[in-house]
N, C-alpha and C positions, 0 to 999 in steps of 0.2 A: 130419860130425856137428856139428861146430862152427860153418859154414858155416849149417849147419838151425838151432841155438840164437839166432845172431844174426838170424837171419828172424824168427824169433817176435818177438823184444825189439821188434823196429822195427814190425810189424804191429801189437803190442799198444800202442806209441807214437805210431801213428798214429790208432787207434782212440779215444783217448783222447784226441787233437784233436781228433776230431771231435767231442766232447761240449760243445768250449769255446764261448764265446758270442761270438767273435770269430776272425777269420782271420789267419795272418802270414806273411810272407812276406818272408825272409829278404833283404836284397842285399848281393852278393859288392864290397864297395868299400874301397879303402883309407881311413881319417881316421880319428876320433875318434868313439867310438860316441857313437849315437842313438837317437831312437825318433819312429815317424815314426806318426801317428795318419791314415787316411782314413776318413773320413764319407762315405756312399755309401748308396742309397734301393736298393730292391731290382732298379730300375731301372738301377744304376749310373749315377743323375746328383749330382753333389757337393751336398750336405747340408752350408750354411755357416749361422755362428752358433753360439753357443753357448761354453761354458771349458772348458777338461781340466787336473785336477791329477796329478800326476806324484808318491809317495811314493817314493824310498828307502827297501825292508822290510829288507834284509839285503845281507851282503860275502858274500864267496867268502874262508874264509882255512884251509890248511891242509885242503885240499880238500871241507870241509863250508859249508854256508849259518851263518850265527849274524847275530844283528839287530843293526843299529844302534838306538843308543842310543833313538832315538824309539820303538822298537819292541819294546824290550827286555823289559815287562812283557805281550808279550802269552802266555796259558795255553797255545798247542798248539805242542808243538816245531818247528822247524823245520833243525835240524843233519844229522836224518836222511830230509831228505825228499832225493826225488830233480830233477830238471826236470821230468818228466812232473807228479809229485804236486804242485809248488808251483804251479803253471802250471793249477788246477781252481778253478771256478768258487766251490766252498763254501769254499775256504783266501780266496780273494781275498774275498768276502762277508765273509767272519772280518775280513781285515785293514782293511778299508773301515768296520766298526764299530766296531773301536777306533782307527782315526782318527779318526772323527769322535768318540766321546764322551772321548778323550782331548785336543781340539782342538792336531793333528798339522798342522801344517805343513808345505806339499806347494809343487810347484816349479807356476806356475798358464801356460796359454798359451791363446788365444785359438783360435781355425777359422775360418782364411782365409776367402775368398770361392771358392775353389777347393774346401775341404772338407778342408784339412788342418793339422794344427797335428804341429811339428816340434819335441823336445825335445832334448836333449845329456844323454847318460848316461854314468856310467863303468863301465867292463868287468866285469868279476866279481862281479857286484850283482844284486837282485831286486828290481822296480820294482813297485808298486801303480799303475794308472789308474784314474781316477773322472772323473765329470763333474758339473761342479756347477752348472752352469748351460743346461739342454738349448737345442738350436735351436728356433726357432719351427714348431709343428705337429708335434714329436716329442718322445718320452719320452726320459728319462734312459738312456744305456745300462748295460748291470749291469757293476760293475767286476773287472778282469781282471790278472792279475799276468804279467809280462816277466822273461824270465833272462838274463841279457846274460853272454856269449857266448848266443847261442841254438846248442844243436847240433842237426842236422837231416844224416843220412847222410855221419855221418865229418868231418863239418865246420864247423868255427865261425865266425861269422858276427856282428857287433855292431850293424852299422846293420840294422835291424830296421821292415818298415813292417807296421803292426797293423789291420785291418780290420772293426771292429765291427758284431754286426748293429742294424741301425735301428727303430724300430716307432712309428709313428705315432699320436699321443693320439686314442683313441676320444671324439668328443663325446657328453657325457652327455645323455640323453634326458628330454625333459621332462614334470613330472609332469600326469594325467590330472588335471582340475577335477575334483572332484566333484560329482555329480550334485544341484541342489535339490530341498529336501525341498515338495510340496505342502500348503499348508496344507489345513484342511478346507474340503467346499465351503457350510458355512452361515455361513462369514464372510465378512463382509462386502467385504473383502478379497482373495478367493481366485484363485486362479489356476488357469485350464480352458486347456490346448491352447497353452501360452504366453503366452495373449494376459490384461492386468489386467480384470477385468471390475468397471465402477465400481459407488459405489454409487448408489443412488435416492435424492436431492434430498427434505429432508423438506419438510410444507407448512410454512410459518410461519405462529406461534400469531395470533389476532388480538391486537393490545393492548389490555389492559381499562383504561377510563376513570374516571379516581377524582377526585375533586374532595380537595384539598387542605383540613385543617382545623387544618392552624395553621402560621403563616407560618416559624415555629422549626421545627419539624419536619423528621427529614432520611430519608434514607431509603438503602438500598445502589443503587438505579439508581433515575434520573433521574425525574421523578414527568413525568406526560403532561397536558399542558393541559387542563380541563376545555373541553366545546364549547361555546360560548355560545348561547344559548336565545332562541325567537324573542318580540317584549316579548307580551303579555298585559294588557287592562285592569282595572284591579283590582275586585274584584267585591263588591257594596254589600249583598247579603242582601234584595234589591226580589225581589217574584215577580210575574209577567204575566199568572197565569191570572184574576186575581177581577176584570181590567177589565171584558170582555164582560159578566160577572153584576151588576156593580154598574150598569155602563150601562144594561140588562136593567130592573134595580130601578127605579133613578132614571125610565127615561119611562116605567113602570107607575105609583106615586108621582101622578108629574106628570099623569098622566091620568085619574087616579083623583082627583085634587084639581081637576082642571078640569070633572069631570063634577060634582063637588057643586058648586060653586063655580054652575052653571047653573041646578043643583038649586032652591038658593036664591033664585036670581032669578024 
C-alpha cells in the first residue's frame, strides 16, 4: 500500500511538469550548483542572442521556503508551497511582476553563440528566470521558477539544465488601402475605369478693342491698342450732281443767244 501511495505522488508530479513551459533536466555532477539555460528552435538548433536574469525568490531554512529580502513583500505565501506548486507557471508570472514593478535586481547573463547561458546558484534556494532581451526573430520566453536541490525520484540534484520552449514573432500583416471613393461623373474631373478623363479646352474670348480716353486713366488689365485706321480725304460739302444740268443750261443759254444774235442781223 505504501508502495501504491508513492506511485500516485510521483505520477501526479510528473503531470504537473508537464504543464510547465519549459523542460529540465537534471545532471548527476559533483561542484557548486548551477543553472544551466538552452535555447533550442523546435528543430533543436541552438537559438543565440538575447539576456536572462536570474532572481533569488526564496532560501530553504527549517525545511520551508520563506523570501529573501527582495521578495519579501510579495501577497501570496510561499512557506507552504511545495516543489511541485512553486515550480508553476502562474506563481513564476506572480514573481516576474513584482520584479519588475518593484525594480528587483537579478543576476543578468548573456546566450552564447551555442545557445546557452550558464548561471552559479546556491543550494537550498528558489530562483525566478526571465528574459529581457529576446533573440532576433523570437519572442520573449514566459518566465519560470528553479528549486535547487531539484528532487526528481528519490534524488537530489543542483546542477540543473533548463530547456525553454521557443516561439517565433509572428510578422504583422499589413493594412488593406482603402478603396477610392468615385467622384460624380458630371465633373469635370471625374474618374471612369481608372483612367483621368480631361477636361475640353474652352474657346478663348475674342478681345474687344477700346480706344483710350484719357491718358490718366488706369484700368485693372492692361488696355489693347486701338487699330490704326486707314487716312481718308477730308470732305468739303462740294456735290457733283448739278454739273451735267448746269452744262445742259449753259450751251442751251448760248444757243439761244446766238440764234437772236442772227436774228438781228
Amino acid at each position: 500500500m505504501r508502495h501504491l501511495h508513492l506511485a500516485k505522488i510521483f505520477s501526479l508530479i510528473v503531470s504537473l511538469l508537464g504543464l510547465l513551459s519549459f523542460a529540465i533536466s537534471p545532471v548527476q555532477a559533483a561542484g557548486q550548483a548551477s543553472i544551466t539555460v538552452q535555447m533550442k528552435d523546435t528543430s533543436g538548433n541552438a537559438v543565440a542572442g538575447g539576456q536572462l536574469s536570474v532572481y533569488k525568490v526564496a532560501e530553504v531554512k527549517a525545511g520551508k521556503y520563506q523570501y529573501t529580502a527582495a521578495f519579501a513583500k510579495m501577497d501570496e505565501d510561499i512557506s507552504a508551497k511545495t516543489q511541485s506548486s512553486v515550480m508553476t507557471e502562474s506563481f513564476a508570472q506572480s514573481l516576474a511582476s513584482y520584479a519588475a514593478a518593484n525594480e528587483v535586481s537579478g543576476q543578468t547573463s548573456q546566450i552564447s553563440s551555442s545557445g546557452e547561458a550558464t548561471l552559479a546558484a546556491d543550494e537550498q534556494a528558489v530562483y525566478l528566470v526571465t528574459q529581457t532581451t529576446a533573440a532576433n526573430g523570437y519572442e520573449k520566453i514566459k518566465p519560470f521558477t528553479l528549486v535547487l536541490p531539484y528532487v526528481q525520484d528519490g534524488q537530489s540534484m543542483s546542477q540543473i539544465i533548463a530547456k525553454p520552449k521557443l516561439e517565433k514573432t509572428t510578422p504583422s500583416k499589413p493594412e488593406t488601402p482603402s478603396t477610392p471613393s468615385v467622384p460624380n461623373s458630371s465633373s469635370s474631373s471625374s474618374v471612369s475605369s481608372g483612367k483621368k478623363v480631361g477636361t475640353k479646352p474652352q474657346t478663348p474670348n475674342t478681345p474687344t478693342v477700346t480706344a483710350s480716353t484719357s491718358s490718366s486713366s488706369t484700368s485693372s488689365r492692361q488696355n489693347v491698342p486701338t487699330l490704326p485706321q486707314s487716312p481718308r480725304l477730308p470732305q468739303t460739302g462740294q456735290l457733283n450732281w448739278p454739273i451735267p444740268l448746269l452744262a445742259l443750261l449753259g450751251m442751251t443759254l448760248f444757243m439761244w443767244g446766238w440764234a437772236q444774235e442772227r436774228k438781228w442781223q
